[in-house]
C-alpha positions in Angstrom: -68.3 199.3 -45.2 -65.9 201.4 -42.8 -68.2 201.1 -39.9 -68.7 198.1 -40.5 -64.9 197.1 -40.2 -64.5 199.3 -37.6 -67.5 197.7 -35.8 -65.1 194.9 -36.1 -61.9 195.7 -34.8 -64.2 197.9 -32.0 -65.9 194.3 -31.1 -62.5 192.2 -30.8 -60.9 194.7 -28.9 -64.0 194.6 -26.7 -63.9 191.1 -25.8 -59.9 191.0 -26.1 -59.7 193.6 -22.9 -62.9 191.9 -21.4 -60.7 188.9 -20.9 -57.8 190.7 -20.0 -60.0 192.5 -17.0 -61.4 189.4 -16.0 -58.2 187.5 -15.7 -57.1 190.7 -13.8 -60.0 190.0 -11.6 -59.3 186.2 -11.1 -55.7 186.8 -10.1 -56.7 189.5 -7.4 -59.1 187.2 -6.3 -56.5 184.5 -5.8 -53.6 186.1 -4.0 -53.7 184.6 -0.8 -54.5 180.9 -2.6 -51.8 178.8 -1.7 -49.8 177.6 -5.2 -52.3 180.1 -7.4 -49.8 180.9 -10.3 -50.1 184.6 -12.0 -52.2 184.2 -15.0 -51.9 186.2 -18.1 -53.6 186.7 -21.1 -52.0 186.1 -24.5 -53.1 188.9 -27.3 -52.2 188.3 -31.3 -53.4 190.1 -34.4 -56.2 188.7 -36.1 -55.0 188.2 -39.9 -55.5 191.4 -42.0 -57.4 191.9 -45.1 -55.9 192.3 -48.1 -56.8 195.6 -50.0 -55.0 197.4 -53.0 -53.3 199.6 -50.9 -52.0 196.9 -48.6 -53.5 194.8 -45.6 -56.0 196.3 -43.8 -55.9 195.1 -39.8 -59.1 193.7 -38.4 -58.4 193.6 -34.7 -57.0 191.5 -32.1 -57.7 188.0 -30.6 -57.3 186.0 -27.2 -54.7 183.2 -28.0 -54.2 182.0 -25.0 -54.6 182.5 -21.1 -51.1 181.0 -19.5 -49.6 180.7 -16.2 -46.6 182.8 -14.8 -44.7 179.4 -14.4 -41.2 178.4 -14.2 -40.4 174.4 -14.0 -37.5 174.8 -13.2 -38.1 177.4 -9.7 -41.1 175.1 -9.1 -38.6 171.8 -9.5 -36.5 173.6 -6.8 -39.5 174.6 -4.6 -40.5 170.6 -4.4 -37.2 169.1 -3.6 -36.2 171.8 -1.2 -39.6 171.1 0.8 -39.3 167.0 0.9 -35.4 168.0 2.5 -36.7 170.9 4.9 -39.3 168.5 5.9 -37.1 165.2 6.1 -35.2 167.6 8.7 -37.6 169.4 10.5 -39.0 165.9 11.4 -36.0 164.3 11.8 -34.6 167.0 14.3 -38.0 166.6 16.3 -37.4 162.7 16.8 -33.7 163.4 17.7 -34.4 165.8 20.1 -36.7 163.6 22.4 -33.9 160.6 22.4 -31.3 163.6 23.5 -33.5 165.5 26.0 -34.4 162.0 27.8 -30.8 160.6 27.6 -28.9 163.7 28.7 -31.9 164.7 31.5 -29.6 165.3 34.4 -32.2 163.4 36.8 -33.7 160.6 33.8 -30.6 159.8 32.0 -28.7 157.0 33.2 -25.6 158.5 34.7 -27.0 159.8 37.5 -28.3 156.2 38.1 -25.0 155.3 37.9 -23.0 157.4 39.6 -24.9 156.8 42.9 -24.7 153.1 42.6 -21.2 152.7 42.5 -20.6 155.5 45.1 -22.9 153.0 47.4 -20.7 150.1 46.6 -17.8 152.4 47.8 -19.4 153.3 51.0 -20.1 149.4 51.5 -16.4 149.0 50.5 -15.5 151.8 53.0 -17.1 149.7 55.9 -18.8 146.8 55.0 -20.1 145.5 58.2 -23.1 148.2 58.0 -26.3 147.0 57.6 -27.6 150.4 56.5 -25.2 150.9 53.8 -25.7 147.3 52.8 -29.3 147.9 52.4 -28.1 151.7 50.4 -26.5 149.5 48.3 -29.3 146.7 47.5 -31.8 150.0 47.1 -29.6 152.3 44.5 -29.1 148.5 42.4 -33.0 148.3 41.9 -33.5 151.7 41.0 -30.1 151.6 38.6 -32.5 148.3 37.3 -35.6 150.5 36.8 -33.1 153.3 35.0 -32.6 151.0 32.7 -36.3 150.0 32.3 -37.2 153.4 31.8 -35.4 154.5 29.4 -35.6 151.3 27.4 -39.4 151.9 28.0 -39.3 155.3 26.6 -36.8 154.2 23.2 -39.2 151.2 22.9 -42.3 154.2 22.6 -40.5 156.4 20.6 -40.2 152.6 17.8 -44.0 152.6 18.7 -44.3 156.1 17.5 -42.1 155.9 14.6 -44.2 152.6 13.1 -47.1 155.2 14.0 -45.8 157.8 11.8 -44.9 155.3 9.2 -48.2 153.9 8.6 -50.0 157.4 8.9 -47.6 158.6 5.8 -48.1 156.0 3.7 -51.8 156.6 3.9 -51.3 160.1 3.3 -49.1 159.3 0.5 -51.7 157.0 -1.3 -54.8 159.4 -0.6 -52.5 162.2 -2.8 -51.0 160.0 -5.1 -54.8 158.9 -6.2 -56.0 162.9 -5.8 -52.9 163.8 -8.3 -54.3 160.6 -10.9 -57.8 162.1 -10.9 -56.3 165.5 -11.4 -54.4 164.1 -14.4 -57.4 162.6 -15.8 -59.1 165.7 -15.5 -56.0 167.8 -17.3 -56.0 165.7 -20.1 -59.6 166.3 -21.0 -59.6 169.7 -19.9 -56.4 170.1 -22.4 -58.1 167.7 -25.2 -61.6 169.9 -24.9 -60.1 173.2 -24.6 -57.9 172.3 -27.9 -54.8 172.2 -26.3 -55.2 175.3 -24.2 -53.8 174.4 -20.3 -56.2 174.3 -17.9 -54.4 176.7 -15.8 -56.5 176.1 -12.2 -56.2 172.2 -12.6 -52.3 172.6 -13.1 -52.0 175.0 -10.2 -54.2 172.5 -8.3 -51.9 169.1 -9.5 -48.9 171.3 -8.9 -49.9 171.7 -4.8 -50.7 168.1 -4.2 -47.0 167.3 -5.2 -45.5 169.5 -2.8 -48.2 168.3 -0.2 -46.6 165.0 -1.5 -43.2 166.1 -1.1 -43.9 166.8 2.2 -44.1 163.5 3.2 -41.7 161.8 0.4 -38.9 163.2 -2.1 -40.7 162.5 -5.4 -39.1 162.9 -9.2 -41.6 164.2 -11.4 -41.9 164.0 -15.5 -44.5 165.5 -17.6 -46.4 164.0 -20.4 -47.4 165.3 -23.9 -50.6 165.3 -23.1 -51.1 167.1 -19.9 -50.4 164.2 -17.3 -47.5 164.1 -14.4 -45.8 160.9 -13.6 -44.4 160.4 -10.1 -41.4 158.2 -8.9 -40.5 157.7 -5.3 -37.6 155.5 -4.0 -35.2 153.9 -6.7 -37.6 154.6 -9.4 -41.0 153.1 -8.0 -43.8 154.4 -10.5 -46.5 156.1 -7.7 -48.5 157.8 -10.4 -48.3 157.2 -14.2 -51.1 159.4 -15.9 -54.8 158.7 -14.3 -53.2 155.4 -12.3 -51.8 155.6 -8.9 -49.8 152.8 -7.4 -50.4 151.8 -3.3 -48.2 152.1 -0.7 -48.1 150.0 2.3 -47.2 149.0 5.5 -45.9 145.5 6.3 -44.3 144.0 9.1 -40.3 143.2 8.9 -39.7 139.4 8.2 -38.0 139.6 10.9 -39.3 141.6 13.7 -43.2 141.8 13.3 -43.3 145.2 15.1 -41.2 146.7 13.3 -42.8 148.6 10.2 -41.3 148.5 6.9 -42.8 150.3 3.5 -44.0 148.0 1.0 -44.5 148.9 -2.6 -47.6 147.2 -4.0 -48.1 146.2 -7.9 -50.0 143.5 -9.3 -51.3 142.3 -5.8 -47.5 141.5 -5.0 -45.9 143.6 -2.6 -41.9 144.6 -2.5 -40.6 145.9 0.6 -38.6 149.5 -0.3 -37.6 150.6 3.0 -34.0 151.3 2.3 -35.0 153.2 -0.8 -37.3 155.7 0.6 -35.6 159.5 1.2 -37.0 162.9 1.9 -39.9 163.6 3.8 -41.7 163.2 6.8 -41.4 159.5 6.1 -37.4 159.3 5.1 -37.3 161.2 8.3 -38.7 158.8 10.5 -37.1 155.9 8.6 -33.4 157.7 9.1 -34.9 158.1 12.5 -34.8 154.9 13.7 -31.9 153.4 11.4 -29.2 156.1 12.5 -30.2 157.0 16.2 -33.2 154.9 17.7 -31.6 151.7 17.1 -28.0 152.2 17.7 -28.9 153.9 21.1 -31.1 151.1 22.3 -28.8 149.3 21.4 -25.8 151.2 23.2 -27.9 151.2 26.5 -28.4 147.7 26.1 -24.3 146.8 25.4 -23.9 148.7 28.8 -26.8 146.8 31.0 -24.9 143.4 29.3 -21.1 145.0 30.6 -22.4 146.1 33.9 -23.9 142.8 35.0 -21.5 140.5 33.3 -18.8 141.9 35.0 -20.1 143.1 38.1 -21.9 139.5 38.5 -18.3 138.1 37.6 -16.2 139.7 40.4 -19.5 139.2 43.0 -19.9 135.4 42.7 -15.3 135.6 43.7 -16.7 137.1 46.6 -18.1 135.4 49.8 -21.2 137.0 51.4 -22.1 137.7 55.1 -23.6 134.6 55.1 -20.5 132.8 53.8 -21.8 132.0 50.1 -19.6 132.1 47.6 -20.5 132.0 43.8 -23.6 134.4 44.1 -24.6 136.4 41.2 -25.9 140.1 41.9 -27.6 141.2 38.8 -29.5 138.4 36.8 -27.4 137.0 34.0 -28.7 138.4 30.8 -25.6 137.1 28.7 -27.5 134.3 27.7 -31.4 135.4 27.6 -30.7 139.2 26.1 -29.2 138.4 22.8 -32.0 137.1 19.7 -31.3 135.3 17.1 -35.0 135.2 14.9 -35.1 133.6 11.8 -36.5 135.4 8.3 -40.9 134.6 7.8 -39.1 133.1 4.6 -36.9 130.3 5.9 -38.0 127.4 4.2 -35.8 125.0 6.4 -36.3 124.2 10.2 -33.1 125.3 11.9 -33.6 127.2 15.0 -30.1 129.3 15.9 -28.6 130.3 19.4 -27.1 133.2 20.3 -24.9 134.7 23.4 -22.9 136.6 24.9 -19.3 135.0 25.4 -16.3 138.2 25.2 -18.6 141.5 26.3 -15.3 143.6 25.3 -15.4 143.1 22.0 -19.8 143.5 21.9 -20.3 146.3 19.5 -23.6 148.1 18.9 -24.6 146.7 15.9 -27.1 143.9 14.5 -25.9 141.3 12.4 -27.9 138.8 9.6 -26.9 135.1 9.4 -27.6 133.7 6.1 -26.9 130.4 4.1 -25.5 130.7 0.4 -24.8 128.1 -1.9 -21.3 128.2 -0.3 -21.8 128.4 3.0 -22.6 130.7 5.6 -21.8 134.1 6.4 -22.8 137.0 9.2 -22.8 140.4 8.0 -22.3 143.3 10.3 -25.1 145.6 9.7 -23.7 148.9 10.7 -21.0 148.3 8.0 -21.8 145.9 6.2 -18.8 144.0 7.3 -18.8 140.5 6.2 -17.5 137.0 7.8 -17.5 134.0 7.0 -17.9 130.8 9.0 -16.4 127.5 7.8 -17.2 125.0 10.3 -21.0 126.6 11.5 -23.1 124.9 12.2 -21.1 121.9 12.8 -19.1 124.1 15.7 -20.6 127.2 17.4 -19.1 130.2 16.2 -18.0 133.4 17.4 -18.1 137.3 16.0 -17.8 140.4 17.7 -18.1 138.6 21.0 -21.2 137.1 20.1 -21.8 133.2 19.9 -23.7 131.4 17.8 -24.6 127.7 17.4 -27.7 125.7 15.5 -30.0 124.7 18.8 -32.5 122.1 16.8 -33.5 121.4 13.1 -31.5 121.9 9.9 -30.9 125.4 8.4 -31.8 125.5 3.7 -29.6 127.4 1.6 -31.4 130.8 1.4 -32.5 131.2 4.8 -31.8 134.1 7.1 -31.6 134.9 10.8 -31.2 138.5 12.3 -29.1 138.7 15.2 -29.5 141.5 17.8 -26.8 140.8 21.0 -27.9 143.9 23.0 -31.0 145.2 21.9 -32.9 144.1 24.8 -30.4 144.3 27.4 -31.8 147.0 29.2 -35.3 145.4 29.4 -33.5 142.6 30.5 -31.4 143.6 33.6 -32.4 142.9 37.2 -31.4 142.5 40.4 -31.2 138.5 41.8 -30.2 139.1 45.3 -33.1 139.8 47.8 -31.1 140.4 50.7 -28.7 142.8 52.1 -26.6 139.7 53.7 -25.9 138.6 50.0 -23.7 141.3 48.8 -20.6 139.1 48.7 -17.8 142.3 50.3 -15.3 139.4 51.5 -12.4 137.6 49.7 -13.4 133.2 50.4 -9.9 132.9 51.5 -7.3 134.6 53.6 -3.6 133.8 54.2 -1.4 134.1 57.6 1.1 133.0 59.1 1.0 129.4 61.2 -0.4 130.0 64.9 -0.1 127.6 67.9 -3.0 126.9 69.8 -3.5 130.5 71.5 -3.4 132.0 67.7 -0.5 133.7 68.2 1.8 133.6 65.4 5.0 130.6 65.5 6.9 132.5 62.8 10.8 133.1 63.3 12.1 135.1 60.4 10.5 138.2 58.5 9.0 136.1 55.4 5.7 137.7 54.7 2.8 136.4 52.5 0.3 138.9 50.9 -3.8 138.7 51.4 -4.1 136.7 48.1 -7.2 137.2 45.8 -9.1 134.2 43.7 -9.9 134.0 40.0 -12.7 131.6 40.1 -14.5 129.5 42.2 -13.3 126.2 41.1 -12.8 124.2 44.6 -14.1 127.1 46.6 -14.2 126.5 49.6 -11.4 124.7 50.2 -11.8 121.2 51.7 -8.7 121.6 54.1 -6.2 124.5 54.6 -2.9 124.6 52.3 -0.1 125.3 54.8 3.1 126.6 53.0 6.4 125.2 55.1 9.5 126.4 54.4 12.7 124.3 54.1 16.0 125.8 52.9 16.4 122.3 51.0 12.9 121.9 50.0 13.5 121.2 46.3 16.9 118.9 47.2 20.3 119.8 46.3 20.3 123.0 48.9 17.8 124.5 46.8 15.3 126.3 49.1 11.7 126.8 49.1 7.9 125.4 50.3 6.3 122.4 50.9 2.8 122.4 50.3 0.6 120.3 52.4 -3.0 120.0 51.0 -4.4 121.9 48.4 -2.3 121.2 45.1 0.5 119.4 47.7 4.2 119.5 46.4 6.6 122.5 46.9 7.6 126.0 45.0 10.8 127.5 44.7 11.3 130.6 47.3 14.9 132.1 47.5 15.4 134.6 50.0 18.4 135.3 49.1 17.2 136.5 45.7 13.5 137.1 45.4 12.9 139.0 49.2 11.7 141.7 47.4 8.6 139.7 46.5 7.6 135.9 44.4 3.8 135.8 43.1 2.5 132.1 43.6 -0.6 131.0 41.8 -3.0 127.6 42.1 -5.1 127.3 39.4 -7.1 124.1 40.2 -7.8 125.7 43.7 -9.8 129.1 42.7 -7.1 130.7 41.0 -5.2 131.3 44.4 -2.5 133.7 43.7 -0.3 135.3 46.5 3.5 137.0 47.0 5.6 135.4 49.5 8.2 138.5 50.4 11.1 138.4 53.5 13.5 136.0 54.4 11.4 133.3 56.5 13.0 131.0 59.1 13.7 127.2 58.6 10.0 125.8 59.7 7.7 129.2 59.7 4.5 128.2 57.8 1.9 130.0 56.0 -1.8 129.1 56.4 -4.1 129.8 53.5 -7.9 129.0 54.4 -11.7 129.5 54.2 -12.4 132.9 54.9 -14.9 132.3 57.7 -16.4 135.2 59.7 -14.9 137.5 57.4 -18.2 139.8 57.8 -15.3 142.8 57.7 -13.6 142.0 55.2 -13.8 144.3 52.4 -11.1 143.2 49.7 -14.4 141.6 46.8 -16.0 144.9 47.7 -13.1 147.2 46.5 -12.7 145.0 43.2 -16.5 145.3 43.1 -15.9 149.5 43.4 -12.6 149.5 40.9 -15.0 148.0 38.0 -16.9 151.9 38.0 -13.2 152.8 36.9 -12.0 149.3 34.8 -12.0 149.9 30.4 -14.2 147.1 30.6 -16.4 147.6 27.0 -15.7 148.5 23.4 -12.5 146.0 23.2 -10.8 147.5 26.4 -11.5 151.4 25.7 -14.3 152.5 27.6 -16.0 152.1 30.8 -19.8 151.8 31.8 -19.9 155.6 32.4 -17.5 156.8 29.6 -19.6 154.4 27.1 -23.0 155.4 28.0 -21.3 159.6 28.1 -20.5 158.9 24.3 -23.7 157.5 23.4 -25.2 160.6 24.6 -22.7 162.9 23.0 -23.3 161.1 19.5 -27.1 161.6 20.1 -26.2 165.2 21.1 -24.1 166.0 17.9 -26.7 164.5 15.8 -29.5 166.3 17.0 -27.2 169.9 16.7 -26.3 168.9 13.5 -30.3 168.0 12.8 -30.8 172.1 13.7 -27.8 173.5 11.9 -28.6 171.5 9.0 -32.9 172.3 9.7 -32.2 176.1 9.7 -30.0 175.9 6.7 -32.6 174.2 4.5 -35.3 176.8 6.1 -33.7 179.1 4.8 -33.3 177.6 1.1 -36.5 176.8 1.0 -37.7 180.4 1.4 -35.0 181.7 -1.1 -36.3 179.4 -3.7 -39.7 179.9 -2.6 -39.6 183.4 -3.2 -37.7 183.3 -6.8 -40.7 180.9 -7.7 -43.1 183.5 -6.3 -41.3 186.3 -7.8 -42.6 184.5 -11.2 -45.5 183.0 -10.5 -47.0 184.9 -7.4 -49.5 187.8 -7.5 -48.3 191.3 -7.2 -51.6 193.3 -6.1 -49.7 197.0 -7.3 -49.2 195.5 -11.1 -53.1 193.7 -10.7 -54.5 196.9 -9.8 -52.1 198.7 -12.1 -53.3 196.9 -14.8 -56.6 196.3 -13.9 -56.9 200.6 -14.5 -54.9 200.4 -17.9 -57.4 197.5 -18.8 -60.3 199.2 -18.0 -59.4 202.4 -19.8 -58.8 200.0 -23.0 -62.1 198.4 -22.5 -63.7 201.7 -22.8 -61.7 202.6 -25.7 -62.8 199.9 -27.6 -66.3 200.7 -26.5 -65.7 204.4 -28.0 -64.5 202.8 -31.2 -68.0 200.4 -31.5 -69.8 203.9 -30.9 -67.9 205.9 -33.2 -68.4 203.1 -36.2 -72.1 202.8 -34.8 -72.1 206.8 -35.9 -70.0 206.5 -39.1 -72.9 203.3 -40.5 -75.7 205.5 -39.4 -73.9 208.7 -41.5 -73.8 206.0 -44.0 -77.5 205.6 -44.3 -78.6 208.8 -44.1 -76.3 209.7 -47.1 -78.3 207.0 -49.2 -81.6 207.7 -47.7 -80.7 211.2 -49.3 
């Protein structure tokens, strides 16, 4: 019975290294197969016989075929991809907001610079009819600046709902691939006796990086075989052969802009703010951190620039004499929103504007009703207020006002409040005509004149051009004339008296305020003057409608100072400086984005390459083996031969 247990052991060794040279054979053939794991055969002793001498061995067995596999490496692998793809994507979106906002010839600055250098040279000699029309020309394309870029922010928001809706679909189609695959490991596992179906792991182990590509994903295996899949705060997306759906629905709010809900049940929960990694946390950190907050920056500056610009022009007379002219269309009122929730369940329709641009930030804010009244939060910070007496009194935060326009607002119910968001789609230029570029003051001062206009004045009292406020009583309905009497006030005290205008007198000592005394009429445009000098008993000062005052060019130097006045962000910045930090912020982000992208590149191929060094395919060791194998294989073929030689002897002997 030798040959016959040789036979045996000859046989098992034969099949043992038949499996070993086909496994062999399967990795070579997979080396280039993306997320192919090593595979390697796992030889034990059969069980020996028992003999009176001892145990007698009786060959070897296959126990198992196994994967070079290390969760832990593979763990790393997945997260470090849903992060090096969260910031190569989010360093691509960055970069087109800071290539078109910076563009030395697109960005706004240029735009800018030129207009107010036009209002200069209009404020240099405003009687020109060709730098009037400069003027009127460099406005409208400063207008269409604004357009554009808003235009191109507003594509990039159409791009990003885009990307959105294109990753939740990818993210379903591979969520309900890794399900199936799941099914199919468990009965591979349950057939196969609890062997793992090596090829189906390798397979299930690839979609979740394809997964993490788009999504940063938490992952926990089952006892038998399966891979459940979280996303989010927790969100089941697969749980053994069932795959949850992903979708996109539009923000209660703003219907075009795409949020992520998370469907179960045939109810769907919107988990936007809990979405990270990915292609998709990318486009979502996107849009949250610089795609909002620079259209809304750009539109804070359109809201500055005509609010202030339109409040100095309409102090200012035009060639035609026309006072209280706005230049650029007033967008104060029509640019901030103020859109109630799809869930409001009462009828309350709210009103928002502009009222203190300094203190504008660039944030959104949400208006809601509690049980105890009503707050605004701050968005950007989460900065709460509360307002006592809304809606029964308008009220105001961050110089933006709000009042209840029509219907009753329920406890529960939500507005969202944007005060510049569409301030750059919103700007415009209202004047059509060179002529209406108000460059003249509406009033000018002098000294009393008889009837040849030559000036009646005795002593050396001076009184200064004067400048206006408002517009209240503009133009004036008769001239004020300023008399002075050394006992104007009684008891020798000297000074004015005013005949028209506000009438009465003021108090003017020569003798003590020469050097210069600042008068101001509030109920008569905010007329404010110095009277300097020692004037004689009787002089007179005139102050009047500014008529044929085409040369006149005091409005349109105010109307140049404003490039240089600290005129947004609560007295800090002006339209320049606040539209150069907006582009630096973008510009630090996005350098950041590539520090940050290369960094993470560069983990991921370090932990890519441990995982490898485990699990990938070394073609010296295959074909190394694949030789040592093979000489095994014929071994064990000798053996079979030499205990088919031994049973033959055998036979003979008894034939014999």
């Amino acid at each position: 019975m030798a040959g016959a247990d040789i036979l045996g052991v000859g046989i098992s060794g034969l099949l043992a290294f038949q499996r070993e040279l086909a496994t062999t054979g399967h990795n070579i053939s997979n080396a280039n197969t993306p997320g192919y794991s090593r595979q390697v055969v796992d030889l034990t002793a059969q069980n020996p016989l028992p003999a009176s001498n001892g145990y007698i061995g009786t060959g070897v067995q296959v126990s198992s075929v196994q994967r070079n596999y290390d969760s832990f490496l593979t763990a790393n692998v997945r997260s470090a991809t849903a992060s090096n793809s969260q910031l190569q994507q989010y360093y691509q979106l960055a970069s087109q907001v800071d290539n078109l906002l910076a563009d030395p010839t697109a960005g706004l600055t240029p735009s800018l610079q030129r207009f107010f250098d036009s209002v200069q040279v209009v404020a240099n000699d405003p009687t020109s009819a060709p730098s009037r029309q400069v003027m009127l020309s460099e406005a409208n394309a400063l207008a269409d600046r604004f357009h554009y870029l808003d235009q191109r922010l507003g594509d990039l928001r159409t791009g990003v709902n885009t990307q959105i809706g294109s990753a939740v679909n990818e993210i379903n189609s591979i969520a309900s691939g890794i399900a199936a695959i799941n099914k199919q490991i468990v009965d591979a596992q349950g057939a196969g006796g609890g062997q793992p179906p090596n090829d189906l792991l390798d397979k299930r182990d690839a979609l979740v990086v394809q997964l993490a590509q788009r999504v940063a994903v938490t992952t926990v295996p089952q006892d038998d075989g399966a891979l459940n899949i979280f996303i989010g705060n927790g969100q089941t997306l697969v749980a053994g052969n069932n795959a949850s759906a992903l979708s996109v629905t539009a923000n209660t709010f703003d219907p075009t802009r795409s949020e992520i809900g998370y469907v179960v049940g045939g109810a769907t929960t919107v988990i936007t703010n809990s979405i990270t990694g990915g292609s998709l946390g990318a486009a979502l950190d996107f849009r949250n951190q610089i795609l909002d907050t620079a259209q809304n920056e750009l539109g804070r500056v359109a809201l500055g620039l005509t609010s202030t610009f339109n409040a100095q022009h309409r102090l200012g007379m035009d060639a035609n004499g026309n006072i209280n002219q706005n230049f650029f269309s007033d967008i104060t009122a029509t640019s901030p929103t103020a859109t109630g929730s799809t869930s409001n369940t009462g009828s309350g329709v709210v009103a928002a504007s502009v009222t203190n641009i300094s203190a504008l930030t660039t944030s959104d804010y949400r208006l809601e009703r509690t049980a105890s009244g009503y707050t605004v939060t701050r968005l950007s910070d989460s900065t709460i207020t509360n307002l006592p007496s809304f809606p029964g009194s308008p009220a105001t935060v961050d110089g933006v006002t709000l009042s209840l326009s029509s219907g009753a607002i329920s406890v529960g119910d939500s507005f969202l409040i944007q005060p510049t968001r569409r301030g750059a789609s919103a700007i415009g230029v209202v004047i059509s005509s060179a002529t209406q570029i108000a460059t003249s003051a509406p009033i000018r001062t002098g000294e009393a004149t008889n009837a040849n206009g030559l000036p009646t004045n005795l002593g050396t009292g001076k009184i200064s051009a004067g400048t206006v406020s408002n517009t209240t009583a503009l133009p004036l309905a008769a001239n004020i004339t300023l008399a002075f009497d050394p006992n104007a006030l009684g008891a020798g005290v000297p000074g004015f008296t005013v005949t028209g205008g506000p009438g009465g007198t003021l108090a003017y000592n020569p003798a003590t305020e020469s050097g210069g005394k600042q008068f101001t009429f509030p109920a008569f445009g905010g007329i404010t003057f110095t009277v300097s000098g020692t004037p004689s008993t009787a002089d007179s000062f005139v102050i009047s409608n500014n008529t044929s005052g085409v040369s006149d060019n005091r409005n349109a130097l105010n109307l140049a100072d404003l490039r240089n006045q600290l005129t947004l962000a609560n007295g800090t910045a002006t339209y320049e400086g606040t539209y150069g930090q907006l582009v630096t912020n973008v510009g630090a982000d996005t350098h950041r984005a590539e520090i940050n992208k290369g960094a993470q590149e560069s983990l991921l191929n370090q932990v890519t390459q441990a995982r490898d060094a485990v699990s990938g395919v070394n073609l010296d060791e295959e074909a190394a083996n694949l030789v040592r194998f093979q000489q095994a294989y014929q071994a064990a073929a000798q053996v079979i031969s030499i205990s088919a030689t031994l049973f033959q002897t055998l036979l003979t002997a008894v034939k014999g």
